[in-house]
C-alpha positions as CSV (number, residue, x, y, z in Angstrom):
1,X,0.0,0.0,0.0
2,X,1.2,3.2,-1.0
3,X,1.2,6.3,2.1
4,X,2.4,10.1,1.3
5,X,3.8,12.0,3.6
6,X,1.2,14.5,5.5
7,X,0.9,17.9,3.8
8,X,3.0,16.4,1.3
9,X,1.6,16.9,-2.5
10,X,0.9,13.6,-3.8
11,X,1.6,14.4,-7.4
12,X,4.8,15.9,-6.6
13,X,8.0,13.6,-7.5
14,X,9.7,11.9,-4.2
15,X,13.1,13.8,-3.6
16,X,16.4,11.4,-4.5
17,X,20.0,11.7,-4.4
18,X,19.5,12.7,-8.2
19,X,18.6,16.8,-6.9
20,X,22.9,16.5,-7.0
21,X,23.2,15.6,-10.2
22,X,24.1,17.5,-13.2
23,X,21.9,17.1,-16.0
24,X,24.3,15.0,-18.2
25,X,25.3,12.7,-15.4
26,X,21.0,12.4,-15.0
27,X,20.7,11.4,-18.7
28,X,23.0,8.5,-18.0
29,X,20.6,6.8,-15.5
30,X,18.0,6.7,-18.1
31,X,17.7,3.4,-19.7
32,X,17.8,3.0,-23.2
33,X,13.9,2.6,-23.7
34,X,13.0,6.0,-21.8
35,X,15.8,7.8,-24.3
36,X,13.8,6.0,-26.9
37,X,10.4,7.4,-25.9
38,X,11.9,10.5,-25.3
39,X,13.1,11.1,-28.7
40,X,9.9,10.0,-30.2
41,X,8.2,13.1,-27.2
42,X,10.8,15.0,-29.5
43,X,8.8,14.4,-33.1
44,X,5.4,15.4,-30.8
45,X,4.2,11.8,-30.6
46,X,1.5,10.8,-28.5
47,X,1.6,8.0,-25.9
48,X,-0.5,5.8,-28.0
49,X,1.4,6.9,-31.2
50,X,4.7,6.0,-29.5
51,X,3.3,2.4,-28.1
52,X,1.9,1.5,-31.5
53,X,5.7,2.5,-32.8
54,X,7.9,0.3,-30.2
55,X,4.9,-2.3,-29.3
56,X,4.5,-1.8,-25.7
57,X,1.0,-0.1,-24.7
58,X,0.2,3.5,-23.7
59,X,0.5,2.6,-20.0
60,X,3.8,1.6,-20.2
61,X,5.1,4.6,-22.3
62,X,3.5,7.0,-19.8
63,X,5.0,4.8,-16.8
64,X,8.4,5.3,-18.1
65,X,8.3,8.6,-19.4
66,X,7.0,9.6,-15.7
67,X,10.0,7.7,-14.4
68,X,12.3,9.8,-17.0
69,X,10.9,13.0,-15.8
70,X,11.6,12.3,-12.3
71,X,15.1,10.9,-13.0
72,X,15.6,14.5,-14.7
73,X,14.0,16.5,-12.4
74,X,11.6,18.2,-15.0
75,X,7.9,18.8,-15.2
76,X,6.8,17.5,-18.4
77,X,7.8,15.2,-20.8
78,X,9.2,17.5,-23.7
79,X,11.1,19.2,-20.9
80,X,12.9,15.9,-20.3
81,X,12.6,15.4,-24.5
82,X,14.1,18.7,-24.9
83,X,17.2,17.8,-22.5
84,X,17.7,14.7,-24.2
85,X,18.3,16.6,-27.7
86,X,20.1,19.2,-26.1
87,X,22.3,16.6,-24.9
88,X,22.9,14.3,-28.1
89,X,23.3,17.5,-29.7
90,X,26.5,18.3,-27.1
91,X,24.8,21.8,-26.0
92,X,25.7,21.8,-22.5
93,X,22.7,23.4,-20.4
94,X,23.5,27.3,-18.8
95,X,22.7,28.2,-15.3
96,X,19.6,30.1,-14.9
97,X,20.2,33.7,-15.2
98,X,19.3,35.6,-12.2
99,X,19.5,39.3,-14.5
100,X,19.6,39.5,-17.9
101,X,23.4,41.0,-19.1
102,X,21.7,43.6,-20.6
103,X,19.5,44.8,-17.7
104,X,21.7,47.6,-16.1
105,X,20.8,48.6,-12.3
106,X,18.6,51.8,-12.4
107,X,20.2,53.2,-9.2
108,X,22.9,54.2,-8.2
109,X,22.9,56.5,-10.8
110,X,25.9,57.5,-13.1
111,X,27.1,60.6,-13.5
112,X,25.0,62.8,-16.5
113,X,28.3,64.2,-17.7
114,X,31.2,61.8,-19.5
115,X,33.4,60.5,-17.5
116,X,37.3,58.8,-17.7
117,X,35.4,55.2,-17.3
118,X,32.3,56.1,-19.8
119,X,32.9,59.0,-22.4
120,X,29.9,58.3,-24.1
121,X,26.2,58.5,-22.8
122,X,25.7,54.9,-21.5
123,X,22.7,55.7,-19.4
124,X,19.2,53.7,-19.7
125,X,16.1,55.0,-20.4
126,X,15.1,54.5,-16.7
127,X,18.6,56.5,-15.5
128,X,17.7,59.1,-18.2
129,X,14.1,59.8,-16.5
130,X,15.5,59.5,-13.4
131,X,18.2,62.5,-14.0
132,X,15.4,64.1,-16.0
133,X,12.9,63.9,-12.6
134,X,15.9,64.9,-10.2
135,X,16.9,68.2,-12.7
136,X,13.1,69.4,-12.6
137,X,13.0,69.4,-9.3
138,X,16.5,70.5,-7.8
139,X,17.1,73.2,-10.0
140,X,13.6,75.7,-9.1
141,X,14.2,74.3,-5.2
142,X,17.6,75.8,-6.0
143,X,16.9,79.0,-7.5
144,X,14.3,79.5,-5.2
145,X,16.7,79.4,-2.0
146,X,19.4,81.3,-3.7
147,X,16.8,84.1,-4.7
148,X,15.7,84.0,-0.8
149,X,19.3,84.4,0.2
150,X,19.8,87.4,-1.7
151,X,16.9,89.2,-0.9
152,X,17.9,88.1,2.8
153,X,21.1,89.3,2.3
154,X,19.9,92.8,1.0
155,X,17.3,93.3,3.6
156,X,20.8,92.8,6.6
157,X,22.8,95.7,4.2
158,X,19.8,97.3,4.2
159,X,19.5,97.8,1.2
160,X,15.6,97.9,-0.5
161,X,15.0,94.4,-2.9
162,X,13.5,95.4,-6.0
């Protein structure tokens, strides 16, 4: 009789020493008949299509490509097709990326003039509204407090601001 775990979901696969593995050294536990089905996943066969093709029934494919998922640690069966190809093809999988190369941090913020390390205007568009929104607001504050501190300044001389 089979038990799950409590609170454990029962359709999720059963954790093994193969969360370790890297993916090539998972494709070599996979038997020769799951790389088989696999590559047939590959040319969008059905389970049916792909019994009828090896004569074994529909059960049986689904059995083992469920066991070839697992073994792989991937969700669906042209995940693990997918893998398979990638790997009789020699592409070795990257690590996920956690940023894209091209996405530049939006703050701090570089320098608006050129610079020794950047000569030319690198900025994104983010940096570029961000310097736009900063500029609109720091310059009136600006000549606003300067235009206070003369007329201060005037009134101490005592002199009369126009």
């Amino acid at each position: 009789m089979l038990t799950t775990d409590p609170g454990r979901d029962p359709t999720a696969p059963f954790p093994t020493s193969n969360d370790r593995l890297t993916p090539p050294e998972r494709i070599g536990l996979l038997s020769e008949r799951q790389k088989s089905y696999l590559r047939l996943v590959l040319q969008n066969r059905s389970s049916k299509e792909i019994a009828a093709t090896t004569g074994s029934s529909h059960r049986a494919v689904d059995k083992q490509l469920l066991k070839a998922n697992n073994l792989l640690g991937v969700p669906t069966r042209f995940d693990a097709a997918r893998l398979l190809a990638d790997h009789d093809a020699g592409v070795e999988p990257l690590p996920p990326a956690i940023a894209l190369p091209s996405d530049e941090p939006t703050f701090p913020l570089p320098p608006a003039w050129p610079t020794a390390r950047a000569a030319a205007n690198m900025m994104t568009w983010k940096q570029v509204a961000s310097w736009t929104t900063i500029i609109a607001i720091v310059v009136p504050l600006g000549l606003t407090a300067a235009g206070m501190a003369l007329v201060t300044l005037l009134l101490l001389l005592g002199l009369k601001p126009l």
